[in-house]
C-alpha positions as CSV (number, residue, x, y, z in Angstrom):
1,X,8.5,-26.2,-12.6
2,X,8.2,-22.3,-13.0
3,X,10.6,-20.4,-14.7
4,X,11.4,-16.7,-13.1
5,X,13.5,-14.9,-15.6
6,X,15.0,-11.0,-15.5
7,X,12.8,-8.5,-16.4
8,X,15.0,-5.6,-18.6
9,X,13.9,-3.2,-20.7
10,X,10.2,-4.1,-21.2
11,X,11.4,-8.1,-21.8
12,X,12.1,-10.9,-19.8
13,X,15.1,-12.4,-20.4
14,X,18.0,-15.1,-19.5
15,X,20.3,-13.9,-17.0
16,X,24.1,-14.5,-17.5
17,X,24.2,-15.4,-13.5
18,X,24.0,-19.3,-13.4
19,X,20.5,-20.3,-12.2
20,X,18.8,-20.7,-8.9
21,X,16.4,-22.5,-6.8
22,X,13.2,-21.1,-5.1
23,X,11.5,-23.1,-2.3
24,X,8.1,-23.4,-1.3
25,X,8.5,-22.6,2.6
26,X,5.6,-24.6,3.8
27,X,6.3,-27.6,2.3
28,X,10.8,-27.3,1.6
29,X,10.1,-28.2,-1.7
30,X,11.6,-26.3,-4.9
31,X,8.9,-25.0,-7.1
32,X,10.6,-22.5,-9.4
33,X,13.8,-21.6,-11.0
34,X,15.5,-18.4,-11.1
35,X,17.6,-17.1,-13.7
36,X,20.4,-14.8,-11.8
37,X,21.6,-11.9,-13.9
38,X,25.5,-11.4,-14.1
39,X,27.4,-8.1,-14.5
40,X,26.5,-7.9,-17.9
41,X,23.0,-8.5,-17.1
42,X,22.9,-5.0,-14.6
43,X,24.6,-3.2,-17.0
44,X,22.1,-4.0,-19.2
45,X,19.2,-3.1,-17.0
46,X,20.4,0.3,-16.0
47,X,21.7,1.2,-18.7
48,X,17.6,0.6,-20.0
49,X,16.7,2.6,-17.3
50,X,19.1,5.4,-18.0
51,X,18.2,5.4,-21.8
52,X,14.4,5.6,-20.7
53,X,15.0,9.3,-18.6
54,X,15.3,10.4,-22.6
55,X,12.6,8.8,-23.4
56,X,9.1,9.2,-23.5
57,X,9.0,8.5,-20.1
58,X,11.0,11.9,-19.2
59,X,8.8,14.0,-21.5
60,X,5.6,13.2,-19.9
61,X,3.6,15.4,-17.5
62,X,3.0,14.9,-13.9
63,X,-0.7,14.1,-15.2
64,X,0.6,11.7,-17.6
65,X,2.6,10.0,-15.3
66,X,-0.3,10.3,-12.5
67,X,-2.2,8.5,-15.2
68,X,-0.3,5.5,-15.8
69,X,0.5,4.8,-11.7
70,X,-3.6,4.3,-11.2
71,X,-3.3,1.7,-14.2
72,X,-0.5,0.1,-11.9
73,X,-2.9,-0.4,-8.9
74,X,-5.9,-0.9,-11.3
75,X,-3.6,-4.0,-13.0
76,X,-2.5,-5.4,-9.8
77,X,-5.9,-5.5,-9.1
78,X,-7.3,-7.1,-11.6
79,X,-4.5,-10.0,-11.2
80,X,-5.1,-10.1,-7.7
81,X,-5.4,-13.7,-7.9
82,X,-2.7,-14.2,-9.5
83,X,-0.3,-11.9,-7.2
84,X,-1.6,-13.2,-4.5
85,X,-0.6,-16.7,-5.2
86,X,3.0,-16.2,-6.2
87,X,3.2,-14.2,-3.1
88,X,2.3,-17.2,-0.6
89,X,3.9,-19.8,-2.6
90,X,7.3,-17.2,-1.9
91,X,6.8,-16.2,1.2
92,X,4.6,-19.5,3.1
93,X,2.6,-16.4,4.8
94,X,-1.2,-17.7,5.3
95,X,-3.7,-16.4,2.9
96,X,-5.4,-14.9,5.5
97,X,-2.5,-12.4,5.7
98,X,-1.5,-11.8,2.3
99,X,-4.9,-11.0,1.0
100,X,-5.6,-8.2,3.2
101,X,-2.5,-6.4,3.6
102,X,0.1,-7.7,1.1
103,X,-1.6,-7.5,-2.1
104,X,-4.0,-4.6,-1.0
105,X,-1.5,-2.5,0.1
106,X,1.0,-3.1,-2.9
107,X,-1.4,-1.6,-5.6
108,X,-2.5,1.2,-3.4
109,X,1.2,2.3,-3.0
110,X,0.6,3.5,-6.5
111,X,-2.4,5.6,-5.9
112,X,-0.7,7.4,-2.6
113,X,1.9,8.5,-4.4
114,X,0.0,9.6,-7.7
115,X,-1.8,11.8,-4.9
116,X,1.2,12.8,-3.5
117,X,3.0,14.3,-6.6
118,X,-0.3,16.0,-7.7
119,X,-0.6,17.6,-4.7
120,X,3.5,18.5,-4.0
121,X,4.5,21.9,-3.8
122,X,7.5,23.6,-4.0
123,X,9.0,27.1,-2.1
124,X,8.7,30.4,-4.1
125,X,11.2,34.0,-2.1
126,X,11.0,37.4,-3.2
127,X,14.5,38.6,-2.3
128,X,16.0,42.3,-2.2
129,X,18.6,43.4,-4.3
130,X,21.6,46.4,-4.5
131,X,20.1,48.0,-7.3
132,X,16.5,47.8,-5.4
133,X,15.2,46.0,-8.5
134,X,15.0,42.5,-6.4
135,X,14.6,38.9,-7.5
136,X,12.7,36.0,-7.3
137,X,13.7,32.6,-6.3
138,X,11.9,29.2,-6.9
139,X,12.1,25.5,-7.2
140,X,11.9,22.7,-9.2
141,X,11.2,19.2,-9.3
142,X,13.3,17.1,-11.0
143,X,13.8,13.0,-10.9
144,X,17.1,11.9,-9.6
145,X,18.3,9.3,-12.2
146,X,18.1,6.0,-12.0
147,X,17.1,4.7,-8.4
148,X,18.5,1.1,-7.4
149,X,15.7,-0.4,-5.2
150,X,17.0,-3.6,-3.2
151,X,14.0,-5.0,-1.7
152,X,13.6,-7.6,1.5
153,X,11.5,-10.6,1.7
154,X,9.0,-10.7,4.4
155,X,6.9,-8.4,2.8
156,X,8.0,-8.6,-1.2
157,X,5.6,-7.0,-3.2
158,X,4.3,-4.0,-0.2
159,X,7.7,-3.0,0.1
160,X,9.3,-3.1,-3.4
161,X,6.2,-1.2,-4.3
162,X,6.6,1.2,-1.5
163,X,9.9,2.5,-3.0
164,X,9.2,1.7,-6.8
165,X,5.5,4.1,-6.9
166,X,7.3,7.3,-5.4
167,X,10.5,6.7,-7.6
168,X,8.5,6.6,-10.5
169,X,6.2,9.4,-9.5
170,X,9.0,11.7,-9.5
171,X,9.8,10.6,-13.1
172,X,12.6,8.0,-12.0
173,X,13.4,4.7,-13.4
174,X,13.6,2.0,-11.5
175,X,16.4,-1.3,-12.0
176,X,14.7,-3.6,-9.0
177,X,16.5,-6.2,-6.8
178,X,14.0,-8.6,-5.2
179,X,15.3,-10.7,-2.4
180,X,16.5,-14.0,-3.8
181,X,14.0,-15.6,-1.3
182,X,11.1,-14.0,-2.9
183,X,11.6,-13.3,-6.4
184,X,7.9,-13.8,-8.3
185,X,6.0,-11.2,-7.2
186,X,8.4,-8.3,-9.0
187,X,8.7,-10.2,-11.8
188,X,5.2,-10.2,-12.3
189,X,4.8,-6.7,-12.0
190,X,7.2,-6.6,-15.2
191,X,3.8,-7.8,-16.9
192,X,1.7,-5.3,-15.9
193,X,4.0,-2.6,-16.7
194,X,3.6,-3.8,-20.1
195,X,-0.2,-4.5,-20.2
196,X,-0.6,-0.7,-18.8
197,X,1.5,0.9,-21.1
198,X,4.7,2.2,-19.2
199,X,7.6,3.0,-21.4
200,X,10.2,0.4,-22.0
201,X,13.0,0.2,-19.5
202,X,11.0,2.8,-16.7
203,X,10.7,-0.8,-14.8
204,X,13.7,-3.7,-14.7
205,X,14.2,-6.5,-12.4
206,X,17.1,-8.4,-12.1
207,X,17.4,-11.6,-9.5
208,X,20.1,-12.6,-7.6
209,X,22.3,-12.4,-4.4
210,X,24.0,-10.1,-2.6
211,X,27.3,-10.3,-2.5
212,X,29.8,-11.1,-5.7
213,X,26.3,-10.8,-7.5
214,X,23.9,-8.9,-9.0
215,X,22.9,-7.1,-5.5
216,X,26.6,-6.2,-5.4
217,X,26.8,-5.4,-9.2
218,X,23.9,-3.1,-8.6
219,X,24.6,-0.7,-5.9
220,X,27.6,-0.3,-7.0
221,X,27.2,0.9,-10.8
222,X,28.4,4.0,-11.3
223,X,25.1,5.2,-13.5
224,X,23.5,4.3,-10.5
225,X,22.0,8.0,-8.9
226,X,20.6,6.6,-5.8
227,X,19.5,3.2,-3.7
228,X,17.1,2.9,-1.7
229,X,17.2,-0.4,0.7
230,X,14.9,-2.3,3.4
231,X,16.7,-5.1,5.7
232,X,19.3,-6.0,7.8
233,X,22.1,-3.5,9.4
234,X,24.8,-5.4,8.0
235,X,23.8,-5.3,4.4
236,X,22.7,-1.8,4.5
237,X,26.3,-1.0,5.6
238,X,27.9,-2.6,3.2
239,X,25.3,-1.0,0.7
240,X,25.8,2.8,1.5
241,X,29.7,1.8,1.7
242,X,29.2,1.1,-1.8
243,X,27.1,4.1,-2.4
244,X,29.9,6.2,-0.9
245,X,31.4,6.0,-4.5
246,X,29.7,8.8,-6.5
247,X,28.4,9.8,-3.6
248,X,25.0,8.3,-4.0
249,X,22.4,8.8,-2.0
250,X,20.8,6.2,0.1
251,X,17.7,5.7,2.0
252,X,18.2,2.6,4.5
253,X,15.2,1.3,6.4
254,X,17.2,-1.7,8.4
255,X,16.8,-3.9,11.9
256,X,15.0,-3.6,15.1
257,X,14.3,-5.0,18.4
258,X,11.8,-2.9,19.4
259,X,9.9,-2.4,22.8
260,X,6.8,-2.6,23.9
261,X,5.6,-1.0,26.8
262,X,2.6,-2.0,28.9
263,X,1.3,0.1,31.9
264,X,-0.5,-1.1,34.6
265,X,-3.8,1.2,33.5
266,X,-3.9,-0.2,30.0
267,X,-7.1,-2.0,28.4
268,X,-6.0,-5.4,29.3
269,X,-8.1,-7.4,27.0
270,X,-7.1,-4.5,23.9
271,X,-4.1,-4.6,24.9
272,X,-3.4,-8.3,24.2
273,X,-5.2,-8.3,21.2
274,X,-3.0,-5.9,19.5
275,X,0.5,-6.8,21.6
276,X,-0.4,-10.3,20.2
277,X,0.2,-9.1,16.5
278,X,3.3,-7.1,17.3
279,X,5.0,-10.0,18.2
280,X,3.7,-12.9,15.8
281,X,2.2,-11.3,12.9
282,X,3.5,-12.6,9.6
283,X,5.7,-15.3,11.9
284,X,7.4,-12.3,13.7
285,X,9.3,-11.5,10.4
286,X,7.9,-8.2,10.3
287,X,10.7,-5.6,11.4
288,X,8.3,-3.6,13.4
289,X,7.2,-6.5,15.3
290,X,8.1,-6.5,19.1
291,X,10.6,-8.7,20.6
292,X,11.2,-6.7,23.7
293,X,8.1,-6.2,25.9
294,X,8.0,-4.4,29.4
295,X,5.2,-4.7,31.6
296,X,4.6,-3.1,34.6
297,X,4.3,-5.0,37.7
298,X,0.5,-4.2,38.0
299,X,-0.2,-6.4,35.4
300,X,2.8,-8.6,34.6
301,X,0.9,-11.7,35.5
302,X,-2.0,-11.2,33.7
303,X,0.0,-10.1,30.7
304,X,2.4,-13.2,30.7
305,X,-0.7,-15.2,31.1
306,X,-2.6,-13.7,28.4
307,X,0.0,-13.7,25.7
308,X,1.1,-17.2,26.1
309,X,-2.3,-18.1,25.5
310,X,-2.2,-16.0,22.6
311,X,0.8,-17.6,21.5
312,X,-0.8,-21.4,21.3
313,X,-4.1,-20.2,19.7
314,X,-2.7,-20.0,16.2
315,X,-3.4,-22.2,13.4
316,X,-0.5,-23.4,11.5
317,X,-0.4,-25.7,8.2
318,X,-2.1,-24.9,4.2
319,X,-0.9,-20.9,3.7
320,X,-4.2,-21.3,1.1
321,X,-6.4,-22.3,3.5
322,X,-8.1,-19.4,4.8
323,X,-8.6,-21.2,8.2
324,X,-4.9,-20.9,8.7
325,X,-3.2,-17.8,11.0
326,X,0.2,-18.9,11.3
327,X,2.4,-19.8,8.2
328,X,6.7,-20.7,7.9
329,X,9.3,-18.4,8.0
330,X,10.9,-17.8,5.1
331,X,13.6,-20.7,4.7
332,X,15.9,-23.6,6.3
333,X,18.8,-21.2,7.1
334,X,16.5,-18.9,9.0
335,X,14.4,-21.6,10.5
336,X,17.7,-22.4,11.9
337,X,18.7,-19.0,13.0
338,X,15.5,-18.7,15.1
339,X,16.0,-21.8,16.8
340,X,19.3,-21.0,17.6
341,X,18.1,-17.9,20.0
342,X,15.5,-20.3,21.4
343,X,18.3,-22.8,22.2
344,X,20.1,-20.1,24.0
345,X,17.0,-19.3,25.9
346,X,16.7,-22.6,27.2
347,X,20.4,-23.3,27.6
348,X,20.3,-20.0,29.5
349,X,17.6,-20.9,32.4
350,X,14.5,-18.7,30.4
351,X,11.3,-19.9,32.0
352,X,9.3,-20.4,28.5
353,X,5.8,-19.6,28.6
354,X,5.0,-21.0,25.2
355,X,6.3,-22.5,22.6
356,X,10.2,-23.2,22.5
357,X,10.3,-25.8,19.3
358,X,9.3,-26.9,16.5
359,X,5.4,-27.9,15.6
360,X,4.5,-31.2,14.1
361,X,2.2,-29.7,10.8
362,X,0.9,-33.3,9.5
363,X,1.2,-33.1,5.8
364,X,3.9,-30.4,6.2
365,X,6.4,-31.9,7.8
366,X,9.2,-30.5,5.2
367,X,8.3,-26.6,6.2
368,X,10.2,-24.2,7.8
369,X,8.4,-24.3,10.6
370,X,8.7,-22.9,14.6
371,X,6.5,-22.0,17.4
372,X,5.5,-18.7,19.2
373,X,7.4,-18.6,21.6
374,X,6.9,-16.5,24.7
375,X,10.4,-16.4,27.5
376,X,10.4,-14.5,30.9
377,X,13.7,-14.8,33.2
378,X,16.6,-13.7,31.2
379,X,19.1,-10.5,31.7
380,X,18.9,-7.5,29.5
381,X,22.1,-8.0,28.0
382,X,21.2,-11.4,27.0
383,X,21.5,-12.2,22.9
384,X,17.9,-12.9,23.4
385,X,16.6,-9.4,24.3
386,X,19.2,-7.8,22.7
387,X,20.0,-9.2,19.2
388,X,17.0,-9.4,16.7
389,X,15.7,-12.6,15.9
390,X,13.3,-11.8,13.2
391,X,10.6,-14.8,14.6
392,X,7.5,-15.1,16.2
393,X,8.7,-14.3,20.0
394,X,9.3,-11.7,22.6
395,X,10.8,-11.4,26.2
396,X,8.8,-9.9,28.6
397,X,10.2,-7.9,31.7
398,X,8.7,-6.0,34.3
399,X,9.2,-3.0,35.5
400,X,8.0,-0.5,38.1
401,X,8.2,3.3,37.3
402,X,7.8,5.5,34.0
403,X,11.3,6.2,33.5
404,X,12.7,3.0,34.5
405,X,10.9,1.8,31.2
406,X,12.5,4.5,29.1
407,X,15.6,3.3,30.0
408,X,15.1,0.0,29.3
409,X,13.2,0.7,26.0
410,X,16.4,2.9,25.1
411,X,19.0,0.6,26.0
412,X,19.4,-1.1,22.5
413,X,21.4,0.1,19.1
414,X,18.3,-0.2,17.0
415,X,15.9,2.4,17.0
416,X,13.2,1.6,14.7
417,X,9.8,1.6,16.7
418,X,7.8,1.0,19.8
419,X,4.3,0.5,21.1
420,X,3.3,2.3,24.0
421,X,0.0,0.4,25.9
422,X,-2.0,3.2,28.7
423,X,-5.0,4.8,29.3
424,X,-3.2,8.0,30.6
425,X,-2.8,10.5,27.9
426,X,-0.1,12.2,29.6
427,X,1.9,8.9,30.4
428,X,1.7,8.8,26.6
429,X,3.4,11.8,25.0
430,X,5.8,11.8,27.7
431,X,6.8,8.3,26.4
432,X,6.1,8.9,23.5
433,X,9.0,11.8,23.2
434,X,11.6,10.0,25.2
435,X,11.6,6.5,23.4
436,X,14.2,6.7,20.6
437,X,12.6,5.4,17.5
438,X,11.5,6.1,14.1
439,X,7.9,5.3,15.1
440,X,6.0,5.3,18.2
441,X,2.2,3.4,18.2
442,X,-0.1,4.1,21.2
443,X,-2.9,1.3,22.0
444,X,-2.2,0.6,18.8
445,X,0.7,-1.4,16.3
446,X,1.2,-1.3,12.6
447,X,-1.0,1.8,11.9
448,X,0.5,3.4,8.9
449,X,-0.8,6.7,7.5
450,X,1.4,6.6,4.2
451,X,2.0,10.3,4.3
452,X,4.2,10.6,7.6
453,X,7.7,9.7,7.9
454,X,9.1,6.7,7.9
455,X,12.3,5.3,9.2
456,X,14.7,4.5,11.6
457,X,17.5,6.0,14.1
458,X,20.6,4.8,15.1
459,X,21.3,1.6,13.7
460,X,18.0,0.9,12.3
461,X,18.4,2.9,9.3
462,X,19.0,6.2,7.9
463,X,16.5,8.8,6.2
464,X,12.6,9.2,5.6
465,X,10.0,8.0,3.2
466,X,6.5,8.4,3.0
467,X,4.1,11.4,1.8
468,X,6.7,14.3,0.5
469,X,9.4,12.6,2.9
470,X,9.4,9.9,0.0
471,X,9.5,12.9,-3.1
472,X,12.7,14.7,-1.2
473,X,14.2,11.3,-1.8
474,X,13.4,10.4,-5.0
475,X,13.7,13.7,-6.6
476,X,15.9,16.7,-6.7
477,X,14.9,20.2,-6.3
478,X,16.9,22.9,-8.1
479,X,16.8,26.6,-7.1
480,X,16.0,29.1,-10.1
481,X,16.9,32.9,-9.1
482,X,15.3,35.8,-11.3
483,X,16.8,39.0,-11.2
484,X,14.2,40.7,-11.6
C-alpha cells in the first residue's frame, strides 16, 4: 500500500486531515493512502511559501530562476518512468496516452515558460511636462505573492504544471491542490524540487477535498495573493466567491460542451480521424473534447456512419499495455454520472449508434468502465446536448446552412471551444469569428501553441494563460515615473 503524504516546505509530511483512499480506476481497487491536510496543515504550507518570497528564492535573477525551471523538465525527464506510472495507476488513462502527451508535455511546461520570461518585455513613455523638462515612465515585473493552484484530474500533472512553471517563472510560490482523485503525480514533483535544488517552501502540496477541507481552507487564506483553477463551473464559482475576500485575483478555466461543426466539403476520411479524438480521447474527460457535433446534411450519413465505427474500434482493458486505446474514467461516482445521461438518452427515444453501456473488460471487471457512445434523435434542449457529461460521447445533428450552425454552436452557456471541419477558407474565418469560444480549431482539434491565449467565455471560465497571457497573471507590473 503506498503512502501519499503533504508536501510543505521542502518535506513531506502527515497531514492533520484524517486520511484518505485512492483507487486504481481500472481495476476499483485501493492502492494508496492519502494523508489530507487540515487547516493547520494550509496554514502551514502558505505560510512556507510566503516566508520563501524573502528568501533566496526572491533574490534570484530571472537567469537564476530560468536556470532551475530547465532542471524541472530535465528531472521529470529523467523519472519519466516513474511519473508516468503514478499517473496511470491515478488516472486508468492507457499508456499509450500518457506517454506522449501527459508526461511529455508536463516537463516541457517548464521550458516554455523559462522562454517566456527571458524573452518578456515591458512598456517604456517619454511623457511632456509644465516645466518642459519631461519624464519618463516604465515598468516592472514583479511576482504576485503566493499563488493557490487548485488543479483537476483528467490531466494531473499537464495541468498543475501548466499553472505552477509560469507562477514560478515570475518568482511566485506555489501552495498546490491536486484533485483528490489524482494525488501522486504532484506529490512526486515535491521530490524533484528537491533533487534540483529549488528553495524550500517555493513548492507545497497539500491533499484533500473541496469543500470544509483543505481546497476550501486554501482559497480562502487571506495570505493567499491569487488562485488560479481548472474544472467544473460550480466549483470555480464557489472559488472566486471565496477569492472575492481580499480581492484576489483568479484565473478560472472551467466546463464546456463544445461544438463541432462539419461541412459538407470537408476531407471526410481527415475529418473522422481527428472528430474521432475530440470526442473520445482520454475517455471524453478532456474539457475540450466535443459533445455537440453538427453535420451538414451533405454528409450526415457518412459522418454518423463513420464515427460509430470509430467508436467500437477502441481497445479497452491493461492502461500498461501499449496495445490498449481506451482506459476508465476516473471513478465509481463519475462512472455513474455518465451512465446517467446515457440512461436519459435511451429513456428519451435517442437512436444510439454505438455504445450505450457498459463493456465487459475480462480481468477488469471492477473498473470504471463505459462505452463510446454515439446518439442521433434528440432535441437541442435536451440534458444530453446541453449539459456536459465529461465521457466518451457526442450527439450529432444536422443542419443545412452556415448560419443555422452558428446558432446552434452558440446556443449553450459554455463557451470554451470548437472545431470547425471545411475545405473553404472563407467558410472558415467567417465561423471562425462568430462561434463564441475561447478557442476555435480548423481541420484540426487539440493543437496547442503554448504562447496564445487560453480560456474560456461565458460560463466556461474567466481570464487568459499561455505565452505573456500566463506572466500578466502571475505577476504584477508597477509603473515607475521619472521626472526627468
Amino acid at each position: 500500500m503506498q503512502k501519499i503524504q503533504n508536501f510543505i516546505d521542502g518535506r513531506f509530511v502527515e497531514g492533520t486531515g484524517g486520511e484518505f483512499a485512492c483507487h486504481f480506476p481500472t481495476t476499483g481497487e485501493v492502492f494508496a493512502e492519502v494523508s489530507a491536510a487540515g487547516q493547520n496543515d494550509v496554514d502551514a504550507a502558505v505560510g512556507a511559501a510566503k516566508a520563501a518570497l524573502k528568501g533566496p528564492w526572491g533574490q534570484m535573477s530571472v537567469p537564476e530562476r530560468v536556470a532551475l525551471l530547465r532542471k524541472l523538465a530535465d528531472g521529470i525527464n529523467a523519472r519519466f518512468d516513474e511519473f508516468l506510472a503514478a499517473e496511470i495507476r491515478d488516472t486508468g488513462k492507457p499508456r499509450s496516452i500518457a506517454s506522449h502527451i501527459d508526461i511529455p508535455r508536463g516537463a516541457a511546461n517548464f521550458n516554455v515558460f523559462a522562454d517566456q520570461i527571458l524573452t518578456a518585455s515591458t512598456e517604456t513613455f517619454e511623457m511632456a511636462t509644465p516645466d518642459g523638462g519631461g519624464a519618463l515612465n516604465y515598468a516592472v515585473r514583479g511576482p504576485r505573492g503566493v499563488i493557490a493552484v487548485v488543479c483537476p484530474w483528467n490531466l494531473p500533472l499537464l495541468l498543475m504544471t501548466w499553472k505552477v512553471a509560469p507562477a514560478l517563472a515570475c518568482g511566485n510560490t506555489v501552495v498546490v491542490k491536486p484533485s483528490e482523485e489524482t494525488p501522486a503525480t504532484a506529490t512526486l514533483l515535491g521530490e524533484v524540487m528537491n533533487e534540483v535544488g529549488i528553495p524550500r517552501g517555493v513548492y507545497n502540496v497539500v491533499h484533500g477535498f473541496g469543500p470544509g477541507a483543505a481546497g476550501e481552507f486554501l482559497t480562502s487564506h487571506p495570505d493567499v495573493d491569487g488562485v488560479t483553477f481548472t474544472g467544473e463551473t460550480t466549483t470555480g464559482a464557489a472559488i472566486m466567491k471565496a477569492a472575492a475576500n481580499g480581492l484576489r485575483p483568479v484565473s478560472l478555466e472551467l466546463g464546456g460542451k463544445n461544438p463541432g461543426i462539419i461541412f459538407d466539403d470537408a476531407d471526410l476520411e481527415a475529418t473522422l480521424e481527428g472528430i474521432g479524438r475530440a470526442c473520445f480521447a482520454n475517455t471524453g474527460q478532456v474539457c475540450l473534447g466535443t459533445e455537440r457535433l453538427y453535420v451538414q446534411r451533405g454528409i450526415y450519413e457518412k459522418i454518423c456512419e463513420g464515427l460509430a465505427q470509430k467508436a467500437r474500434s477502441y481497445k479497452m482493458g491493461d492502461p500498461f499495455d501499449t496495445a490498449t486505446t481506451m482506459g476508465t474514467v476516473i471513478s465509481a461516482e463519475h462512472r455513474d454520472k455518465v451512465l446517467s445521461f446515457y440512461e436519459k438518452a435511451r429513456a428519451s427515444g435517442a437512436e444510439v449508434l454505438a455504445g450505450g453501456g457498459v463493456p465487459d473488460i475480462k480481468g477488469y471487471e471492477g473498473g470504471y468502465w463505459v462505452e463510446p457512445t454515439v446518439w442521433t434523435g434528440l432535441a437541442e434542449d435536451h440534458p444530453v446536448v446541453t449539459d456536459e457529461i465529461f465521457g466518451p460521447c457526442t450527439h450529432i445533428q444536422p443542419f443545412d446552412t452556415e448560419e443555422e450552425a452558428i446558432t446552434l454552436a452558440n446556443d449553450s452557456p459554455y463557451g470554451l471551444a470548437a472545431s470547425i471541419w471545411t475545405r473553404d477558407l472563407g467558410t472558415a474565418h467567417r465561423v471562425a469569428k462568430q462561434v463564441e469560444v475561447g478557442i476555435t480549431w480548423v481541420n484540426s482539434w487539440f493543437l496547442r501553441d503554448l504562447r496564445t491565449p487560453f480560456g474560456g467565455s461565458k460560463a466556461s471560465g474567466i481570464g487568459r494563460e499561455g505565452g505573456v497571457h500566463s506572466l500578466e497573471f502571475y505577476s504584477e507590473l508597477r509603473n515607475v515615473c521619472i521626472k526627468l
